[in-house]
N, C-alpha and C positions, 0 to 999 in steps of 0.2 A: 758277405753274400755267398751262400754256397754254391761248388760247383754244379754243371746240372749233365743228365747223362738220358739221351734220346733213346729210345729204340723199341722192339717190337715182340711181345711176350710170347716166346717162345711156346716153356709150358712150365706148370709150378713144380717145385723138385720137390717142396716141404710148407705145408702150412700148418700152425696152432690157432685153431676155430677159436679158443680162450683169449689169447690176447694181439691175434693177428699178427705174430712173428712170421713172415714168410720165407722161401727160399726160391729164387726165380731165375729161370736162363732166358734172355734177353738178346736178341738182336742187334748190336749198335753197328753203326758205318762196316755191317758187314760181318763185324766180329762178333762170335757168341760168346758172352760176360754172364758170370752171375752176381743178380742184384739180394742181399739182407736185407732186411727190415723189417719194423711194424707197418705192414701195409694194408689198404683195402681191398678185398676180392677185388682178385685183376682173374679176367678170362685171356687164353691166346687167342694171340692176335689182335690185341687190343694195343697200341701207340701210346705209351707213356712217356713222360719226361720225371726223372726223378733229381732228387736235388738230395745234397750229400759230397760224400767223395770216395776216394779209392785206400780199399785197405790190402793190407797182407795177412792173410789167415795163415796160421801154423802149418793146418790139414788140407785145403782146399785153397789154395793158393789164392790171386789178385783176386778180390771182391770189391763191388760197387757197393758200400754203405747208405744205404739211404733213409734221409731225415723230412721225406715227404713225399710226394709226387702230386703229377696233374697228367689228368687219363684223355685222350682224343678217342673219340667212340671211332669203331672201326669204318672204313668209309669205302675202302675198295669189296668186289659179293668176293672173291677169293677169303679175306681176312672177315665179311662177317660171318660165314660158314666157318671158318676155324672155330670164331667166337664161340656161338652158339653149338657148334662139333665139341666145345670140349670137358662138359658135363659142368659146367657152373651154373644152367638155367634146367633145374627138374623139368622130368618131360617132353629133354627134348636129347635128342643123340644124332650120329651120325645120318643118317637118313631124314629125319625129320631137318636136322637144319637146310639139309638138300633144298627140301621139299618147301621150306619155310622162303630160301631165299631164291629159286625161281619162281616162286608164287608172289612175292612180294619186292623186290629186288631193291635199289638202295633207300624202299619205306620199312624194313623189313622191323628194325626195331621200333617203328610207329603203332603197327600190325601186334607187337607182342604186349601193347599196354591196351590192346580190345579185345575181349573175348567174344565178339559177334564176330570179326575181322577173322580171328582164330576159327573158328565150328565153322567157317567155309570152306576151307582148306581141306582135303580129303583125307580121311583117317584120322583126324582130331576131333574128338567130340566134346560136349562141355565141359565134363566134368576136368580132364585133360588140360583143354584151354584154359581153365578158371587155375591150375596146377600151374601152366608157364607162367601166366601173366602175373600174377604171386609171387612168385621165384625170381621171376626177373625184375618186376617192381620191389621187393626186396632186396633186393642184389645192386639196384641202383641207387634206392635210398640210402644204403649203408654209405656207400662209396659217396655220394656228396656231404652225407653230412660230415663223413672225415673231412672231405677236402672244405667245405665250408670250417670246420674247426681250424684247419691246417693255416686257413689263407690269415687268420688270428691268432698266428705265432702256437697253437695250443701242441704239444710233442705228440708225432704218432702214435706214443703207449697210451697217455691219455686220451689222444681224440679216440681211439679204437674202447679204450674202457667207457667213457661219457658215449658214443653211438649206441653201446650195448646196454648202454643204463636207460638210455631214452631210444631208442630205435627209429622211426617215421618222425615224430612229436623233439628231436632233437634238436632241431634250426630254432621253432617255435619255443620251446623250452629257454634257450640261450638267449633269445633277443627278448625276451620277457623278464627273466632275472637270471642271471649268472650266478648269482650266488646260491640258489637252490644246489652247485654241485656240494656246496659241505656238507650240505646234508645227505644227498645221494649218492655221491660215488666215493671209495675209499678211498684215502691216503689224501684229498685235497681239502686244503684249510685255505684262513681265507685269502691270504696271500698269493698263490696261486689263481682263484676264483677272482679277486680283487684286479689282476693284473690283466685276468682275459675281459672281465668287464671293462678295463678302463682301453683298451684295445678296439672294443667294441662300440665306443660313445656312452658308455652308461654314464650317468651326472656320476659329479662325485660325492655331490647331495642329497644324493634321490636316496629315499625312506629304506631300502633294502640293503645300500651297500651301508648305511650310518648305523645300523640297529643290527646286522650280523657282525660290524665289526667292532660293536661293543661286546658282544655273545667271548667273539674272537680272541678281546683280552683278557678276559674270564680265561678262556679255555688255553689259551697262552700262558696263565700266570701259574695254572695247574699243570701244564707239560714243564715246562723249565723250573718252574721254583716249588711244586706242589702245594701251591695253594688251592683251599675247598672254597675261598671267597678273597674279595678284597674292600677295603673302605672306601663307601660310595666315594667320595671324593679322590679317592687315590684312582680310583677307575676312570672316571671322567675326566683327571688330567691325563691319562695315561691315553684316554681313546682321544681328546684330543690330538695331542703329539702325533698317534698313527694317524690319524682322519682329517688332520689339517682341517680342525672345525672346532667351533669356540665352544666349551662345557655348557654356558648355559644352553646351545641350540640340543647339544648330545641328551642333556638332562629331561627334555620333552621326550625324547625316543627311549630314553631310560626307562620313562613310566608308559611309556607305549609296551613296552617289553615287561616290566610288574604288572600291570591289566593284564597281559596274557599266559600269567606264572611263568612263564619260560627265565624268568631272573625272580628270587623274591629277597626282598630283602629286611634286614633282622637289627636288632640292637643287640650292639656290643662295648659294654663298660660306657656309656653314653654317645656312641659312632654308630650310623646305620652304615652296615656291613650288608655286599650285597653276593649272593650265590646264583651261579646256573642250577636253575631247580634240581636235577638229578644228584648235582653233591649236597644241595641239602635235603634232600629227601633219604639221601642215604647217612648221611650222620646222623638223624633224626629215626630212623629206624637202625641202627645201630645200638645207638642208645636208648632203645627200647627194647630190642632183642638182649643185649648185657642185660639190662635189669633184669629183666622177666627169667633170665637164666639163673641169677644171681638169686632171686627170689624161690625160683620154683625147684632147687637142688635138692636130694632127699637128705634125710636128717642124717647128720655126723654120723659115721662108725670108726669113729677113733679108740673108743672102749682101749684096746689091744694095740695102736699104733705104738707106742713104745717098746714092746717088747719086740714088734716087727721089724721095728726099725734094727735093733739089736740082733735080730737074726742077718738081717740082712748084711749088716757089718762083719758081722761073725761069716757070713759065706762070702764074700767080697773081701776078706782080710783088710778089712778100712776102719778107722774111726771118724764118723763123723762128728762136724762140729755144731754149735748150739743153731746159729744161721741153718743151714744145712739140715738140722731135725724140724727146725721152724717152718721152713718152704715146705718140706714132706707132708707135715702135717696138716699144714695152712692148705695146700692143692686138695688132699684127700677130706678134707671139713668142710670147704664153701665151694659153691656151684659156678661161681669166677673167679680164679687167682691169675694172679700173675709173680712171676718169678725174674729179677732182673741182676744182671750183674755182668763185670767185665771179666776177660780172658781170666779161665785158672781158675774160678772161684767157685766151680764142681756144680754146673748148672748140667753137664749130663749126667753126674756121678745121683743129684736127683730127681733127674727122668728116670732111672733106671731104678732107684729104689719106689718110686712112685707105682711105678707096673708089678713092680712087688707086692707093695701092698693092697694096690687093686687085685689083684691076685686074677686065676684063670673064670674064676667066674664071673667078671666083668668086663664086656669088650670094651678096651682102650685103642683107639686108632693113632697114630703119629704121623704128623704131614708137617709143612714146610714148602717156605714158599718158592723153593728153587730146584731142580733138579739135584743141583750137589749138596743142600742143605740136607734133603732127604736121604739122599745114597749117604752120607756123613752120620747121620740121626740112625737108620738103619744099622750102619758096621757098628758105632757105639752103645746101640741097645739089645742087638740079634731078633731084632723084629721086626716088621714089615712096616715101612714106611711109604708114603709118595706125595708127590708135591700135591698142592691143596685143588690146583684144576684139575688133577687126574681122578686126585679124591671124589671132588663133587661130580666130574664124566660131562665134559662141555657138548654140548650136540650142533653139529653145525648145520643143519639142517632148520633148527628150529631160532640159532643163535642164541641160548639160556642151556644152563645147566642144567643135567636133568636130576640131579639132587638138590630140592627145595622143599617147601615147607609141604607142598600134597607130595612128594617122596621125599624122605628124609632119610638120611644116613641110618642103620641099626647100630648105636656103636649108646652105652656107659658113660663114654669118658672119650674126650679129642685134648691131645697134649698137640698144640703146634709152638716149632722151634724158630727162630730167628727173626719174631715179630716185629724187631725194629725197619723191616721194610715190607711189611705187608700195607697195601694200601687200603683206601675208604671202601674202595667198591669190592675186593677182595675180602676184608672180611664183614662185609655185607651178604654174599653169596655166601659166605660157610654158617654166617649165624642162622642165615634162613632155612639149610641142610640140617642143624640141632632140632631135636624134639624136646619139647618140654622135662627138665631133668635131667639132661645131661650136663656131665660136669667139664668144664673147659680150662684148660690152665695152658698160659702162655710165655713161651717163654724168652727172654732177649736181651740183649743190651743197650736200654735207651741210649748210652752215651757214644753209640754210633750213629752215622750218617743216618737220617730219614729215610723213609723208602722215596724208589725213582719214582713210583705214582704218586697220585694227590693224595694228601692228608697225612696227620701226623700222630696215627690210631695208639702206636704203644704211650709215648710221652701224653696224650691229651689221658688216657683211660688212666695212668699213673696221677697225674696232677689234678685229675677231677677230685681226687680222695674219695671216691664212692666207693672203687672196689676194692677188695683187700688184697696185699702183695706181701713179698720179701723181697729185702735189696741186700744181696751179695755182696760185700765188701770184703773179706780174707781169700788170700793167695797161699792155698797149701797142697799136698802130696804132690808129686813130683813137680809142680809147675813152682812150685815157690825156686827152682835153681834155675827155672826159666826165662833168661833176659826179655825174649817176647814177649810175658804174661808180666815181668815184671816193667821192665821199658813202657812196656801200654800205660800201667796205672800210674807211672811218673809221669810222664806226656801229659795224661788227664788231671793230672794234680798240678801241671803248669811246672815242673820240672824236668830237666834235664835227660833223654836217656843215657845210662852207662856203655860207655861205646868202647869196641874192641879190644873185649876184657876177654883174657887166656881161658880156653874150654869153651868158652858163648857161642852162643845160637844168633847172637847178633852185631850187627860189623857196619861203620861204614870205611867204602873207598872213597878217599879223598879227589875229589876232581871240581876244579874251579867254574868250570866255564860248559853251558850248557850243551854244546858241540862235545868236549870232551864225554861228559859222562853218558852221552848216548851212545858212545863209540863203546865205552866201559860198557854200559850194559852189555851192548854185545856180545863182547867178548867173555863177559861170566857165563851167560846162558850157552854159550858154544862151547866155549873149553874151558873156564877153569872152576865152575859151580859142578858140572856133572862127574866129573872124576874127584874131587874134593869129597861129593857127600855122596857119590856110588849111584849116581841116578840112572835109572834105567830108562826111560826116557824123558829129557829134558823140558820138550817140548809141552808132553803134559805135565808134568810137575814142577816146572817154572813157572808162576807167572809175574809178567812184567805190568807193574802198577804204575801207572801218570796224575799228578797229580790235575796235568792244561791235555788239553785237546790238541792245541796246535804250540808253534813253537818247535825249535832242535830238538827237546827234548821230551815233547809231548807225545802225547798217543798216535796222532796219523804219520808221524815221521818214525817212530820206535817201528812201527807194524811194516812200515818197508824196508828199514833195515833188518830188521826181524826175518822178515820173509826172504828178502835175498839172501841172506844169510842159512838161515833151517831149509825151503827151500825154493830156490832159485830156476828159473825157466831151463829148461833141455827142449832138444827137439824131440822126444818120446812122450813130455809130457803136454798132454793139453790143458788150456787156459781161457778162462772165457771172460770177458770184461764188462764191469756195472761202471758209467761213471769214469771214475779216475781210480778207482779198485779192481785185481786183476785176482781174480779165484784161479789154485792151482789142488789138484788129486792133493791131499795130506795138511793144506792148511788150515789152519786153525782157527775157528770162526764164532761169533756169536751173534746169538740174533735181537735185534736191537728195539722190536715194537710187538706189542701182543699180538697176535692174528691170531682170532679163533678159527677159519676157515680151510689151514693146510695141514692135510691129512697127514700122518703118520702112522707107522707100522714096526712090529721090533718083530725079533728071529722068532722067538714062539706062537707068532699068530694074533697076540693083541693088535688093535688099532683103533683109532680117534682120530681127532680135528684140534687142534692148536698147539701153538708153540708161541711162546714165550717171550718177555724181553728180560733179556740177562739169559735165556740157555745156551752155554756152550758144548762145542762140539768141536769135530773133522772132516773136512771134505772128503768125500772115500772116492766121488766118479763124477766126471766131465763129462758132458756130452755135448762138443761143439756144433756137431751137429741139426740137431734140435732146441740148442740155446738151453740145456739146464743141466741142474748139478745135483747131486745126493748128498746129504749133511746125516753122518750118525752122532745122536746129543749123546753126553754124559749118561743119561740114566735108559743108552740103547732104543731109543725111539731114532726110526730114520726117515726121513722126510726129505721129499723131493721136490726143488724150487726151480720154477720157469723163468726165464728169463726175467720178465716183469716182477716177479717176486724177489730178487735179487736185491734190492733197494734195503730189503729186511735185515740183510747178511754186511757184517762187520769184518775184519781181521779181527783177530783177538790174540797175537801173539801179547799184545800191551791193550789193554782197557783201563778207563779213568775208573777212580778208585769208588765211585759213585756204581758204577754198572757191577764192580766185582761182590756188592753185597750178599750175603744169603752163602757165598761160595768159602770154601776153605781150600788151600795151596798149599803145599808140602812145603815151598819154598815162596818168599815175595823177593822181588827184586825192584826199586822206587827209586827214580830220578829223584833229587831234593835240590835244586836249582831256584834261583831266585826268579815269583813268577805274582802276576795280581793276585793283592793282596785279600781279597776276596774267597781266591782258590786255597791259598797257602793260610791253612787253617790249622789249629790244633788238632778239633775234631775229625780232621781230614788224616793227619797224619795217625791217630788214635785209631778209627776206622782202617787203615791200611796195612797196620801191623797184628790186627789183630784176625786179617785173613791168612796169617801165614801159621802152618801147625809145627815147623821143625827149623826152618832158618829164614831171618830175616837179613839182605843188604841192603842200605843205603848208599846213591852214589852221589855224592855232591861236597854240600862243605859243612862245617859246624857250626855257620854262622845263619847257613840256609834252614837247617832244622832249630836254630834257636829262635830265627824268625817265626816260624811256625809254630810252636810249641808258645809264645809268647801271643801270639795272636789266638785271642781266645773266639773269636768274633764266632756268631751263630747265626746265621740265616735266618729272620722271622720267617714261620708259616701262619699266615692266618689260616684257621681253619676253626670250624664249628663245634664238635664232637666233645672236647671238655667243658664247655656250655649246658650242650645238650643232655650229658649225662648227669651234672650237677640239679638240672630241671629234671628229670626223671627220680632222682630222690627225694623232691618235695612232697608234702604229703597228698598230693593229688596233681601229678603229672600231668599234663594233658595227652589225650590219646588220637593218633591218626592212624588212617587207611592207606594202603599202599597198593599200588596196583601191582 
């Protein structure tokens, strides 16, 4: 039970109207305190009890934290003239509360919910009265339905975001279905929803919570494992388990939910397979947008590709090889290529001649789905790159990009890079930005990790065989004496890497025990990797890859060793805390879920609306003050997070090896510790090394990475799209609308 702290509101020192972050000097037994929190408009003079406890602020010494409150309306006419004196009721100011509460005295707030009561009063006319009584019936509404949320465990930032979703209509809303907040307000799933229902007396039977929490495991099996579906049966046991309710009752609600398309479901290889409409709606157009590109490409002009290619060697002092003439040509003859291959095997060496031979009369655009994949793709080509939302211009205002099919990109030709984690709904948005005839070639390495969203777009468009590729197999010019480039292709061949061979780019430190090698990590990234290879700063050009999340030597223990380490609290610097994570000016962050919503701006005057999961960055400024921070990303967009928005924000001195896709490191540095056998994967390990451009460590043992490298195991994704592309090259596809 938390502590509770009485007393009598002084006046507000700070509020954020957004997500009701307040800052308050408070009255207790005498003493004037200030109370933090997400609170409800409190007027002075108003007698609150808040519950919470006592902190130490860096800047602003002992604070009262508080994790809720319950407001006593003022009762003495001194404290309701404060009230009403202190500009939180429109229309009414000093004088007027005078006037209000010697004409009414302790009915005075009965009085403000009549507007005939009001227009008596002298100097108040209708329109006026119709102004308070609004304001203040406003102002009251809010404030219970927080407390009404509060008294149901639901946390200040939420009840303040759910009041602002539903305003007046919020009590009603709740005791009607709980579960309407997935769909309403952000960031809650059903779990959360699930927990204030069941708080509230909702059955645990009733029609609303059985049939969103089937939706639930769909949309579950798509955030953790990126699935775009799953087999009916395998869902039905699965939503039994969560629902504590037997399949056959779930399987009546299942077809409650196909009657209403919101789930449809499909045959696969003789399994009906069932989807949340939106991911098969978008596989399904996907694999219509491919074809239709793939069809409507203009005719070959390869005439001459040979001899260009030749030029181009001859200006690049390169020879390329037969692979390498093949993909060139293959991209610049068909209106869908795709291009795939592991580390070293000169998949930029043909981007670069590709733009060659489209030469300047053709616009070629280059995008990528990551901040550092494009800044990477840009220094490698000398041409203008950017990640694929900046490409198509998200609008937040409207929530859709404003490049689609009634505005389309002007561009010849779209080369994007590092497809293997672009997801369903991502390149769903760019095929819709293609006009008929342009040409699109993709480039990637199926043999890393998936992308962290749903679907599994490079590997299903490969194995569909519908569209035509080249697959990159030789390791030459400089990367052939690359242990990196070569270590990778052993790893993925189920072999051995060669370890701590004289001259190499690659090493591991031996360390037995998962305690030990997190300690190691540290101390390479501090002192002996930055003077070893001249680094100019470690911090960026380290990074620290995990294969577990938790554990010694996993991600959320690295990242505080990490940070105490690079850097550690002083009294000059300030620090504001999400959680059990503590942001300091300089540390190193990533942001961990899409939000198209938060604005950004870079030094030359661009600006938009979203950011990313996976964009890293640097805390540049603290403002304890106001509860928020400034993050400049990788590709110079800076963006600034409120308090409430902090949820979004990671460390990232160590990310699991999963989040670092799309990114390249000068240096990788990876615990190799024995961890489930699930995480400790080949692929994982293949994946990890093949984000480092100059030095890779390993810190563990040799018997940790032979685990891994022996563990070939793959993660099924079920998903749709090599299906559905295979049915688009029948001789009579069938054709849908899409809204």
């Amino acid at each position: 039970m938390p502590d509770r702290l009485t007393g009598t509101i002084m006046t507000t020192v700070f509020r954020n109207d957004d997500n009701g972050y307040s800052v308050l000097s408070v009255m207790a037994d005498g003493t004037e305190v200030t109370v933090v929190g997400v609170l409800p408009r409190l007027g002075d003079g108003e007698r609150v009890t808040f519950y919470g406890g006592w902190t130490e602020h860096r800047d602003y010494g002992r604070q009262w934290k508080s994790a809720g409150c319950e407001v006593e309306e003022p009762t003495s006419l001194s404290d309701i003239r404060r009230y009403l004196a202190s500009g939180q009721i429109k229309g009414v100011g000093e004088a007027t509360a005078e006037l209000l509460v010697r004409t009414f005295g302790d009915r005075t707030f009965d009085a403000l919910l009549d507007v005939s009561r009001l227009t008596k009063v002298k100097g108040i006319g209708s329109s006026r009265a119709r102004m308070i009584v609004e304001s203040f019936t406003e102002q009251y509404a809010e404030r219970r339905q927080m407390m009404f949320l509060q008294r149901y465990g639901v946390p200040p930032a939420l009840s303040a975001r759910i009041a602002k979703a539903y305003g007046q209509e919020t009590e009603a809303v709740m005791r009607a279905n709980p579960y309407r907040l997935i769909d309403d307000v952000d960031r809650v799933g059903f779990l959360t929803a699930d927990q204030i229902a069941m708080k509230m007396g909702i059955s645990a039977d009733s029609e609303h919570r059985l049939q969103y929490g089937i939706k639930y495991i769909l949309e579950e099996a798509a955030a953790s494992t990126g699935h775009t579906c799953l087999p009916a049966d395998e869902l039905l046991s699965r939503a039994s388990d969560t629902l504590r309710c037997p399949p056959s009752v779930l399987e009546t609600h299942l077809r409650a939910l196909v009657l209403r398309r919101e789930i449809i479901l499909s045959e696969r290889e003789g399994r009906s397979v069932a989807f949340l409409s939106a991911f098969y709606y978008a596989e399904v157009e996907t694999a219509m947008r491919l074809t239709k590109l793939k069809l409507t490409a203009p005719a070959a002009q390869d005439d001459g590709a040979e001899q260009e290619i030749a030029a181009f060697e001859r200006a690049q002092g390169i020879r390329m090889s037969d692979q390498q003439r093949a993909a060139v040509t293959g991209a610049v003859r068909h209106g869908v290529f795709v291009i795939t291959g592991g580390p070293g095997t000169g998949k930029t060496t043909i981007i670069r001649c590709i733009l060659s031979l489209l030469g300047k009369d053709r616009k070629t655009l280059l995008t990528a789905p990551t901040g550092r994949a494009a800044k990477r793709m840009a220094e490698a080509t000398g041409r203008k790159a950017m990640t694929i939302h900046r490409l198509l211009v998200f609008d937040a205002a409207t929530g859709h990009f404003q490049k689609d099919d009634e505005h389309p990109l002007s561009c010849d030709c779209v080369i994007v890079d590092e497809m293997s984690m672009v997801d369903i709904f991502l390149i769903r948005s760019l095929l819709r930005a293609l006009p008929d005839g342009t040409r699109l070639v993709l480039v990637g390495d199926q043999d890393q990790l998936p992308s962290v969203g749903a679907g599994n777009v490079l590997k299903d468009i490969l194995q569909s065989g519908v569209m035509p590729y080249a697959r990159l197999t030789d390791v030459y010019r400089q990367e052939e004496h690359s242990m990196i480039a070569i270590n990778a292709h052993r790893i993925h061949e189920g072999q051995m890497p060669w370890l701590n061979r004289r001259e190499s780019d690659f090493f591991l430190d031996r360390q037995s025990g998962p305690n030990d090698a997190a300690q190691t990590v540290v101390r390479l990234c501090m002192e002996r990797l930055p003077g070893f290879l001249r680094l100019a700063d470690g911090r960026r050009d380290i990074q620290v890859l995990s294969p577990q999340k938790k554990g010694p030597a996993g991600v959320i223990r690295l990242n505080q060793l990490l940070q105490q380490a690079y850097n550690p609290p002083s009294e000059n610097k300030p620090q504001l805390a999400y959680g059990d994570t503590v942001f300091r000016p300089g540390d190193k962050v990533m942001h961990i879920h899409n939000d198209y919503q938060l604005h950004w701006e870079t030094a030359d005057g661009e600006e938009g609306d979203g950011v990313f999961n996976g964009d890293l960055g640097f805390v540049r400024d603290v403002d304890t003050e106001s509860g928020t921070l400034t993050v400049l990303f990788d590709d110079e967009r800076l963006v600034t997070y409120a308090h409430a928005d902090l949820e979004e924000l990671d460390l990232a001195y160590c990310t699991s090896v999963h989040k670092s896709q799309g990114s390249e490191f000068p240096v990788v540095v990876m615990p190799v510790v024995r961890g489930p056998r699930l995480l400790m994967t080949r692929n994982l390990l293949y994946t990890a090394l093949t984000r480092a451009r100059r030095f890779v460590v390993l810190v563990g043992t040799e018997e940790a990475i032979r685990a891994m490298v022996d563990n070939d195991y793959v993660t099924t994704r079920y998903t749709g799209l090599r299906q559905r592309l295979i049915e688009q090259s029948l001789p009579s596809p069938p054709q849908l609308g899409f809204d």
